[in-house]
C-alpha positions in Angstrom: -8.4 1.8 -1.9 -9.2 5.1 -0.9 -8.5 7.6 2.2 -11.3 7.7 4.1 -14.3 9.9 2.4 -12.4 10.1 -0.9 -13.0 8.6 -4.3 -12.0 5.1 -4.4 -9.1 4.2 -6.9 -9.0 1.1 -8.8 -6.1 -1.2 -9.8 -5.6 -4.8 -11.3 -3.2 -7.0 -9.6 -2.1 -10.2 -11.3 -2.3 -13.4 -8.6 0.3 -15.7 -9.0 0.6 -19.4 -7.0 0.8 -18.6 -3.8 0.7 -15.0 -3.8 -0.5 -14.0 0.1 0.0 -10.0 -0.3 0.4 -7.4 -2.3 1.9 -3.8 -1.5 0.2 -0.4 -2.3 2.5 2.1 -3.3 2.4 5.9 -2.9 0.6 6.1 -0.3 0.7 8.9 2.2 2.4 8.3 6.1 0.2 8.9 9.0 -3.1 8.7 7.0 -6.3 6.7 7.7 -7.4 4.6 4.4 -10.2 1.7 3.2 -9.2 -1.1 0.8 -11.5 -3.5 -0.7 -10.7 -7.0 -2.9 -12.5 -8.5 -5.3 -11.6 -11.0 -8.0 -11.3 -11.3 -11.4 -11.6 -14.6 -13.5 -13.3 -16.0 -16.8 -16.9 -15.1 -15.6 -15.9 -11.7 -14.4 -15.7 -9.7 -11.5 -16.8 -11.0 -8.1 -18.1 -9.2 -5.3 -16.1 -6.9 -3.7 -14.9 -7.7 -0.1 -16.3 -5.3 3.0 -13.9 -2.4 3.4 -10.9 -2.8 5.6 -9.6 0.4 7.6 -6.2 0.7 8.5 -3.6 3.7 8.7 -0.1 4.2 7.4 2.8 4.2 9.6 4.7 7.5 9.7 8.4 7.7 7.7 11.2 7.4 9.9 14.2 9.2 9.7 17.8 8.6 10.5 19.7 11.4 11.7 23.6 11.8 12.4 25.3 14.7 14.4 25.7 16.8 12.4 28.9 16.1 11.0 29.2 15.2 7.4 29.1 11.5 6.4 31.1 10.1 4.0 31.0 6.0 3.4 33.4 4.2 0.7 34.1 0.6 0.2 36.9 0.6 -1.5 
């Protein structure tokens, strides 16, 4: 993956059964990015897929009041 015009980064994922998704981390909100796939078995690498765009969603905050919070289960 990479944002858009940057140097792409590279990371090995292992596939388990079933495995449908995996999540980048550390990625920053609001910002436009490419990621690309490509697998990895006994004959190497494959070729990589086209680049897909797509742009992070912004963090969300919860805010109170203003008056101080406290929470205890006990």
């Amino acid at each position: 993956w990479r944002m858009q015009g940057e140097d792409w980064t590279g990371r090995e994922y292992d596939a388990e059964e079933g495995l449908s998704m995996i999540t980048i981390v550390g990625l920053k909100p609001e910002t436009f990015y490419e990621v690309k796939m490509s697998a990895i078995n006994g004959k190497g690498e494959g070729e990589s897929s086209p680049p897909q765009n797509f742009k992070t969603e912004p963090v969300r905050y919860a805010f109170t009041s203003g008056i101080p919070f406290h929470y205890s289960n006990v």
